[in-house]
N, CA, C and O atoms as CSV, one atom per row, in Angstrom:
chain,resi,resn,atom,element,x,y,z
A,1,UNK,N,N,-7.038,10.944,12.858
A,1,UNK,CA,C,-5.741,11.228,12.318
A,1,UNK,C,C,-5.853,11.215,10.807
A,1,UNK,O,O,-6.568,10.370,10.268
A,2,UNK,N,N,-5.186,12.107,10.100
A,2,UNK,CA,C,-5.109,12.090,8.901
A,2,UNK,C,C,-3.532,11.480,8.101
A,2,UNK,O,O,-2.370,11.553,8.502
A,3,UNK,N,N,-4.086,10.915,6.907
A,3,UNK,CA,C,-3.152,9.822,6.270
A,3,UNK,C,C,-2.756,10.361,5.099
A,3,UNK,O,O,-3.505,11.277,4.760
A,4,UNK,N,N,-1.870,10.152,4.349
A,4,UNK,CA,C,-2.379,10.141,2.778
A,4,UNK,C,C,-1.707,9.104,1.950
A,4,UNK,O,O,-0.558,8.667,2.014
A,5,UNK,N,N,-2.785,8.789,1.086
A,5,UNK,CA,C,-2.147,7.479,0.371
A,5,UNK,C,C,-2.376,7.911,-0.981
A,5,UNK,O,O,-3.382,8.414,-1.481
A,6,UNK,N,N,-1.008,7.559,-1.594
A,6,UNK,CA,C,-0.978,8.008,-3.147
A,6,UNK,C,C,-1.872,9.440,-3.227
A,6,UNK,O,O,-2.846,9.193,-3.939
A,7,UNK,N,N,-1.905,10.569,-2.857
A,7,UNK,CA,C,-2.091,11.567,-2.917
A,7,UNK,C,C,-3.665,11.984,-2.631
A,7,UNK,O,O,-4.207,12.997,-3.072
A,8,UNK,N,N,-4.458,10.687,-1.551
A,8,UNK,CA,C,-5.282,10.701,-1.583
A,8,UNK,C,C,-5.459,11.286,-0.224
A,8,UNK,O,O,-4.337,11.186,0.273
A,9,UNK,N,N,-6.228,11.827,0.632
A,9,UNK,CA,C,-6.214,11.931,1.846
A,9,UNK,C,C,-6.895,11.493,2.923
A,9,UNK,O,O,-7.487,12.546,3.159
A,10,UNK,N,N,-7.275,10.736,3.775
A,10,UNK,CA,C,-7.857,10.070,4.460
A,10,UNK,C,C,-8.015,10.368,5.987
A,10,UNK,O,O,-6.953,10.408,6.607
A,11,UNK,N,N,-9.004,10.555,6.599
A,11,UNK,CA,C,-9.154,10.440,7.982
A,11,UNK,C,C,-9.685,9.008,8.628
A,11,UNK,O,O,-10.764,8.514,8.302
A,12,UNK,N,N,-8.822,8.435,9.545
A,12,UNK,CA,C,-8.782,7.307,10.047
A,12,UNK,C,C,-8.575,7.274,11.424
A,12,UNK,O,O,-7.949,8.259,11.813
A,13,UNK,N,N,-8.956,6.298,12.499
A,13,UNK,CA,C,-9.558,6.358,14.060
A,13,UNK,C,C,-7.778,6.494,14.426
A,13,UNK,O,O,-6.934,5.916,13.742
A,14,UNK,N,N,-7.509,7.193,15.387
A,14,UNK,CA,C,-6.092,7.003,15.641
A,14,UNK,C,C,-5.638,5.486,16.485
A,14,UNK,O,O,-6.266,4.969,17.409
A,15,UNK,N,N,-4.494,5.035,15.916
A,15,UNK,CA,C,-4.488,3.763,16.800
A,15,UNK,C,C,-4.396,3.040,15.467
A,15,UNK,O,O,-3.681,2.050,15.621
A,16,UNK,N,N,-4.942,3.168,13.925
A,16,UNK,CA,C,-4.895,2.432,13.298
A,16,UNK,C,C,-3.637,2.070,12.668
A,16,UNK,O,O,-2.752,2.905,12.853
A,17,UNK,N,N,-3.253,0.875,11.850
A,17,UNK,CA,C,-2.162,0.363,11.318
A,17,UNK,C,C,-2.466,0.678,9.803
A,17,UNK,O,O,-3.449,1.188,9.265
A,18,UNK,N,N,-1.051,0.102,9.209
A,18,UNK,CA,C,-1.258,0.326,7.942
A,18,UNK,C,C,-1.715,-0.444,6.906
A,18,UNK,O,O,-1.291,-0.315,5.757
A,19,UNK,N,N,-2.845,-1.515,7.346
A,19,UNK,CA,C,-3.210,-2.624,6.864
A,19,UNK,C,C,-5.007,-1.813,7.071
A,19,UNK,O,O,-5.915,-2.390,6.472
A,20,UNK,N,N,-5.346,-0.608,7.859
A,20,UNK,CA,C,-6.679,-0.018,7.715
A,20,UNK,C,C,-6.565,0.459,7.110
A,20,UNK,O,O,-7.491,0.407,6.301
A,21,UNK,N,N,-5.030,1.770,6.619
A,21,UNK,CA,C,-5.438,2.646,5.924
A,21,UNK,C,C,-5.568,2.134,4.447
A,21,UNK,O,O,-6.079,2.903,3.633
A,22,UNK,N,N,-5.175,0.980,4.064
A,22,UNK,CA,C,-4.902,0.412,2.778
A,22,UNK,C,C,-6.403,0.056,2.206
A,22,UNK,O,O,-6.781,0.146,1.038
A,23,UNK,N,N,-7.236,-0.423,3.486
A,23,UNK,CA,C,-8.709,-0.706,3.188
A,23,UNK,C,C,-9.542,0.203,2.715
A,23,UNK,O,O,-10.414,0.111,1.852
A,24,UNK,N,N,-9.011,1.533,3.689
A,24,UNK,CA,C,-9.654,2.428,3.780
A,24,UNK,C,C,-9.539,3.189,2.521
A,24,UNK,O,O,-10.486,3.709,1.931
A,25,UNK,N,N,-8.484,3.209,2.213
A,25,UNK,CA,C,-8.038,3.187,0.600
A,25,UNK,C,C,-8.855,3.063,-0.562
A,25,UNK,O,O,-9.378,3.882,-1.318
A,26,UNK,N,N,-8.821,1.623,-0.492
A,26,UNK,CA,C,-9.865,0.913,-1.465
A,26,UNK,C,C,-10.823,1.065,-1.781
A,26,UNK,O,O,-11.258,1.000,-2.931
A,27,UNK,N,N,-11.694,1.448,-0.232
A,27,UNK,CA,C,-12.685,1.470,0.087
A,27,UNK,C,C,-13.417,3.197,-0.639
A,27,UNK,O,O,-14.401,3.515,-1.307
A,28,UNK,N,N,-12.451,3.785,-0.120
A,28,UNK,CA,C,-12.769,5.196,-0.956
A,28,UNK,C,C,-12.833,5.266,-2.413
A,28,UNK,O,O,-13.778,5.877,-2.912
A,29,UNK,N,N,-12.158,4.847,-2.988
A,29,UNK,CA,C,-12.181,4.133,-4.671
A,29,UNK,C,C,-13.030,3.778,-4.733
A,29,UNK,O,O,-13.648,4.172,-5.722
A,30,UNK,N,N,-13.657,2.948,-3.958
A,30,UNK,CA,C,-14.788,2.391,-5.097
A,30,UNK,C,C,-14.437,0.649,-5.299
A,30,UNK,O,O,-15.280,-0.182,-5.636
A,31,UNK,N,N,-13.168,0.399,-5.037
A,31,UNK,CA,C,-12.605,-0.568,-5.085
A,31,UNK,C,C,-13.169,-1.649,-4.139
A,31,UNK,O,O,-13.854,-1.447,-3.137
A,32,UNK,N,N,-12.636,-3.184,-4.783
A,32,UNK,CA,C,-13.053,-4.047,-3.751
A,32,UNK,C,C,-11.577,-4.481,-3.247
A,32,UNK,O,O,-10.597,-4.501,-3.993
A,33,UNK,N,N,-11.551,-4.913,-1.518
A,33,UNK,CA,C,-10.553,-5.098,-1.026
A,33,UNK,C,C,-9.782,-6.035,-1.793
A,33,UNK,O,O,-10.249,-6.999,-2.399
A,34,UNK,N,N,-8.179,-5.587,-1.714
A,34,UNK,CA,C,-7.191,-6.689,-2.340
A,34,UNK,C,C,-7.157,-8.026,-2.217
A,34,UNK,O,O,-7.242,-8.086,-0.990
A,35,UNK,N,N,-7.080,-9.453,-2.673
A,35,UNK,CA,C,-7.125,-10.412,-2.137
A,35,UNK,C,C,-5.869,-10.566,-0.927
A,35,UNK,O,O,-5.860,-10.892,0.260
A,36,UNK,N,N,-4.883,-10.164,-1.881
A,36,UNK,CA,C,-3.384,-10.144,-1.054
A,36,UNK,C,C,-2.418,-8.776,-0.949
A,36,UNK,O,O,-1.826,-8.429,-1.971
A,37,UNK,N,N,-2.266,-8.049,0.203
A,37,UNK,CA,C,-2.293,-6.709,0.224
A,37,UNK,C,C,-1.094,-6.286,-0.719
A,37,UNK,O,O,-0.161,-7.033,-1.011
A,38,UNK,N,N,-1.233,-5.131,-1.105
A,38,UNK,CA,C,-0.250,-4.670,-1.855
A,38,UNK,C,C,0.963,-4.371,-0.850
A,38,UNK,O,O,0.924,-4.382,0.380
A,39,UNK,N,N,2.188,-4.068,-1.800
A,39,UNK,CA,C,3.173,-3.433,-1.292
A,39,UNK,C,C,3.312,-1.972,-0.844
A,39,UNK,O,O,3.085,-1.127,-1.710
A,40,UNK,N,N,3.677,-1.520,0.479
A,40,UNK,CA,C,3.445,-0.591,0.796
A,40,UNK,C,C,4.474,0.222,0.930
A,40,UNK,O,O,5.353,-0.222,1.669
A,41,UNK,N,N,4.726,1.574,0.329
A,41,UNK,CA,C,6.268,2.481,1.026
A,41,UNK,C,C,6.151,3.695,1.590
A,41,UNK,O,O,5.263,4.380,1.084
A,42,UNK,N,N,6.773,4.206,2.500
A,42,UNK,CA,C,6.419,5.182,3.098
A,42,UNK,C,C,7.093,6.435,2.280
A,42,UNK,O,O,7.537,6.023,1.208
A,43,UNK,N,N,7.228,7.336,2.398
A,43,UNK,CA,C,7.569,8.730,1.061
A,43,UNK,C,C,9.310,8.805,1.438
A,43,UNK,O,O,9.908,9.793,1.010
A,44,UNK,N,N,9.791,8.168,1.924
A,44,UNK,CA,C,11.310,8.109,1.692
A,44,UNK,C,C,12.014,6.559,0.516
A,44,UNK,O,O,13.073,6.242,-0.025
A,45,UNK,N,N,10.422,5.955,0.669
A,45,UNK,CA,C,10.832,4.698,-0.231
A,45,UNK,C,C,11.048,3.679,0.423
A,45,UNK,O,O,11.558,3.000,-0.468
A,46,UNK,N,N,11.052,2.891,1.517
A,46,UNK,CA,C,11.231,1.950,2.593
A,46,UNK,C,C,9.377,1.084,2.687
A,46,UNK,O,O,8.199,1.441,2.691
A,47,UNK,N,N,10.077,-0.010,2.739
A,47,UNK,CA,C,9.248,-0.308,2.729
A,47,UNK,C,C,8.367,-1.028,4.083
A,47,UNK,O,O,8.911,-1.768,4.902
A,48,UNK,N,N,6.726,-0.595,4.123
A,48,UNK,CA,C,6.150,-0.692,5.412
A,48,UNK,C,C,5.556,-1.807,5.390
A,48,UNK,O,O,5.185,-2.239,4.299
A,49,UNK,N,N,5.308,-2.583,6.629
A,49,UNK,CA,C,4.920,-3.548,7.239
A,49,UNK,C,C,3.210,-3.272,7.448
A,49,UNK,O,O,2.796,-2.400,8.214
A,50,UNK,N,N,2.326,-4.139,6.660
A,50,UNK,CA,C,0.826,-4.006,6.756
A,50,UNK,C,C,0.741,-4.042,8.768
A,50,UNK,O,O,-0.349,-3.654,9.188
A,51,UNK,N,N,1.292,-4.265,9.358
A,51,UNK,CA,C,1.103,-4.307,10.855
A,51,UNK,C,C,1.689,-2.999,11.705
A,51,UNK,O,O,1.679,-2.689,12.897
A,52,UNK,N,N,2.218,-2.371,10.451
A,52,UNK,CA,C,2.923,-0.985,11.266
A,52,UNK,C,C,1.888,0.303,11.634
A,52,UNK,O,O,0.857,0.720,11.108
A,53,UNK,N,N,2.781,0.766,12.942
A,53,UNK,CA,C,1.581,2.085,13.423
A,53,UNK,C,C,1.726,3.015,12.158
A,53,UNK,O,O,2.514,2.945,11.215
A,54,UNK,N,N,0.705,3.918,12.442
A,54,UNK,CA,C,0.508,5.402,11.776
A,54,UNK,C,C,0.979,6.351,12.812
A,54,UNK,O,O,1.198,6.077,13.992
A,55,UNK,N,N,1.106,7.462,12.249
A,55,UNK,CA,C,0.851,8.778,13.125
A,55,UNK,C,C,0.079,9.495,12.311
A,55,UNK,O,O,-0.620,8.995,11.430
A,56,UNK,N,N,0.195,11.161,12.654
A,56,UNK,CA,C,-0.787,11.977,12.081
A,56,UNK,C,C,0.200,11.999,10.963
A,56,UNK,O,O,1.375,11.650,11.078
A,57,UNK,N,N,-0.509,12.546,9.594
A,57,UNK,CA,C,0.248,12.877,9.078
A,57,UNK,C,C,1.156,12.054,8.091
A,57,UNK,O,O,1.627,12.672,7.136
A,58,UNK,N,N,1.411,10.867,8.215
A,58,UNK,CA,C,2.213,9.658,7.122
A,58,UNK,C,C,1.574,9.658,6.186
A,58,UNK,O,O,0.365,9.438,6.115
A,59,UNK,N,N,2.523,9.976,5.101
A,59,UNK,CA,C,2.617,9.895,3.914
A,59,UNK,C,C,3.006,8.076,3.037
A,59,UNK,O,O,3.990,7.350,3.179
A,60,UNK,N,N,1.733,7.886,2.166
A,60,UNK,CA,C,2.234,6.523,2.166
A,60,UNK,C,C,1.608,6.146,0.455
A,60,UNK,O,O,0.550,6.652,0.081
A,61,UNK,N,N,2.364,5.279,-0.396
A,61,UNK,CA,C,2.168,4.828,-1.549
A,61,UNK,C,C,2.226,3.209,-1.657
A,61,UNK,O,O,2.962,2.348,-1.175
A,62,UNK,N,N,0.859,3.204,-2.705
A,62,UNK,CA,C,1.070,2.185,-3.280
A,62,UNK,C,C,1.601,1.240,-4.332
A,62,UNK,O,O,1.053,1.364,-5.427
A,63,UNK,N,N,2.345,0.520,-4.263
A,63,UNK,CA,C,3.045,0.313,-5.524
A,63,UNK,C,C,2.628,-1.069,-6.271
A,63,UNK,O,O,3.199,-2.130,-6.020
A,64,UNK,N,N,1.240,-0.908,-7.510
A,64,UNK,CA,C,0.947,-1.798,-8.097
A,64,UNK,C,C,1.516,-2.130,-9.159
A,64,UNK,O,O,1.602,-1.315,-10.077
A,65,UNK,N,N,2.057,-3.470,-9.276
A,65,UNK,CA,C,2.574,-4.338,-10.494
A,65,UNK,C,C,1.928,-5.033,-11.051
A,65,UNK,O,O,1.152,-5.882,-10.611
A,66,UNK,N,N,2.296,-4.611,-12.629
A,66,UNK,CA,C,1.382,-5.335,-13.495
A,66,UNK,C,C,2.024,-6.971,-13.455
A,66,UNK,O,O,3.179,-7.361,-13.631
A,67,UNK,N,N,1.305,-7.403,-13.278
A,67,UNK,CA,C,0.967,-9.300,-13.280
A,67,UNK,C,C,1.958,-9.700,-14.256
A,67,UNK,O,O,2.521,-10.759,-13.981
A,68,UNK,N,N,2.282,-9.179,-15.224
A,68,UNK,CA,C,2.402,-9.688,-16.456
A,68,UNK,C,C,4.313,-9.833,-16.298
A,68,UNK,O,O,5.127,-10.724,-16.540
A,69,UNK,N,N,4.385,-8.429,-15.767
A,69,UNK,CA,C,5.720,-7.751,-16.045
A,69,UNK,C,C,6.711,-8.486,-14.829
A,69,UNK,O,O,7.893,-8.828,-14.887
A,70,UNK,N,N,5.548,-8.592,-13.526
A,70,UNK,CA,C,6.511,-9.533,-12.315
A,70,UNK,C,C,6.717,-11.259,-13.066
A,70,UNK,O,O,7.725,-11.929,-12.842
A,71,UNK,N,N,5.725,-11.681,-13.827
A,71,UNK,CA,C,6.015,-13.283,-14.520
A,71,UNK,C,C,7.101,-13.038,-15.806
A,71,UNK,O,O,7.637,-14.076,-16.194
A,72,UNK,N,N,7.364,-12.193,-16.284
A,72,UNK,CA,C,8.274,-11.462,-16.979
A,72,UNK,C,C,9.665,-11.763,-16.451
A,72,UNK,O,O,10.503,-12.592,-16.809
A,73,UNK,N,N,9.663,-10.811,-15.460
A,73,UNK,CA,C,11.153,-10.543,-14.416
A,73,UNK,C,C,11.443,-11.943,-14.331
A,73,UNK,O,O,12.457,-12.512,-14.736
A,74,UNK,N,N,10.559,-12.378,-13.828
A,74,UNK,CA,C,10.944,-14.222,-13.141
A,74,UNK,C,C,11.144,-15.098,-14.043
A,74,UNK,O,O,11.669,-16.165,-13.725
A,75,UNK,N,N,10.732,-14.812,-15.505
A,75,UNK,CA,C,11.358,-15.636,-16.388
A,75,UNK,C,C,12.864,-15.772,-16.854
A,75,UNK,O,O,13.510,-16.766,-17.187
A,76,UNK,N,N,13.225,-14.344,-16.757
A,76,UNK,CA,C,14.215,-13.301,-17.571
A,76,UNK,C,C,15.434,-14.008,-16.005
A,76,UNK,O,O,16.510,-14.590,-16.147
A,77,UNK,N,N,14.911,-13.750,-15.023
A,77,UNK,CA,C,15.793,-13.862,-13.725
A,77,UNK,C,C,16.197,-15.729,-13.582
A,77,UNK,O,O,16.968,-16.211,-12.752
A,78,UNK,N,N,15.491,-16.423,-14.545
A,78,UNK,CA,C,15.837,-17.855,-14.208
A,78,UNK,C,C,16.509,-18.341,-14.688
A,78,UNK,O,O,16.367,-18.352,-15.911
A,79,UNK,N,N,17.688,-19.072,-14.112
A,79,UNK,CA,C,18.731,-19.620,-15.065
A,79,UNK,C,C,18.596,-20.866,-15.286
A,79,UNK,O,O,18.410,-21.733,-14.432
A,80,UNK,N,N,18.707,-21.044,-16.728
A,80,UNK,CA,C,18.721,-22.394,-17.247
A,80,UNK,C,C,19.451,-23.486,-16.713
A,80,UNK,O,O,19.382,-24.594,-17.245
């Protein structure tokens, strides 16, 4: 079955979830696996469950935050 993540395209065993294609991801990059998986959305913007099926065809993004900017928010969001 074919995937695509962030505009990448991927063939993956059918049956897989969305916690392979994320590896599989990585794995094509060049990348080393995430410690803690990223956030995942499907192309309407909803957000997917690393345990959810695929079909052929899902369209899917990753949405990385800079470190800096989420300890940011959480400062800005805390009330004295």
């Amino acid at each position: 079955m074919r995937i695509t993540i962030n505009k990448t395209l991927l063939e993956l065993h059918n049956g897989a979830r969305v916690r392979d294609a994320v590896l599989k991801y990585y794995s094509h990059l060049g990348k080393s696996k995430p410690g803690r998986m990223p956030q995942v959305e499907d192309r309407f913007g909803n957000i997917v469950s690393v345990d959810g099926e695929l079909t052929d065809g899902n369209t899917l993004f990753i949405r990385i935050r800079n470190r800096k900017s989420v300890l940011l928010q959480k400062m800005v969001r805390k009330p004295f």
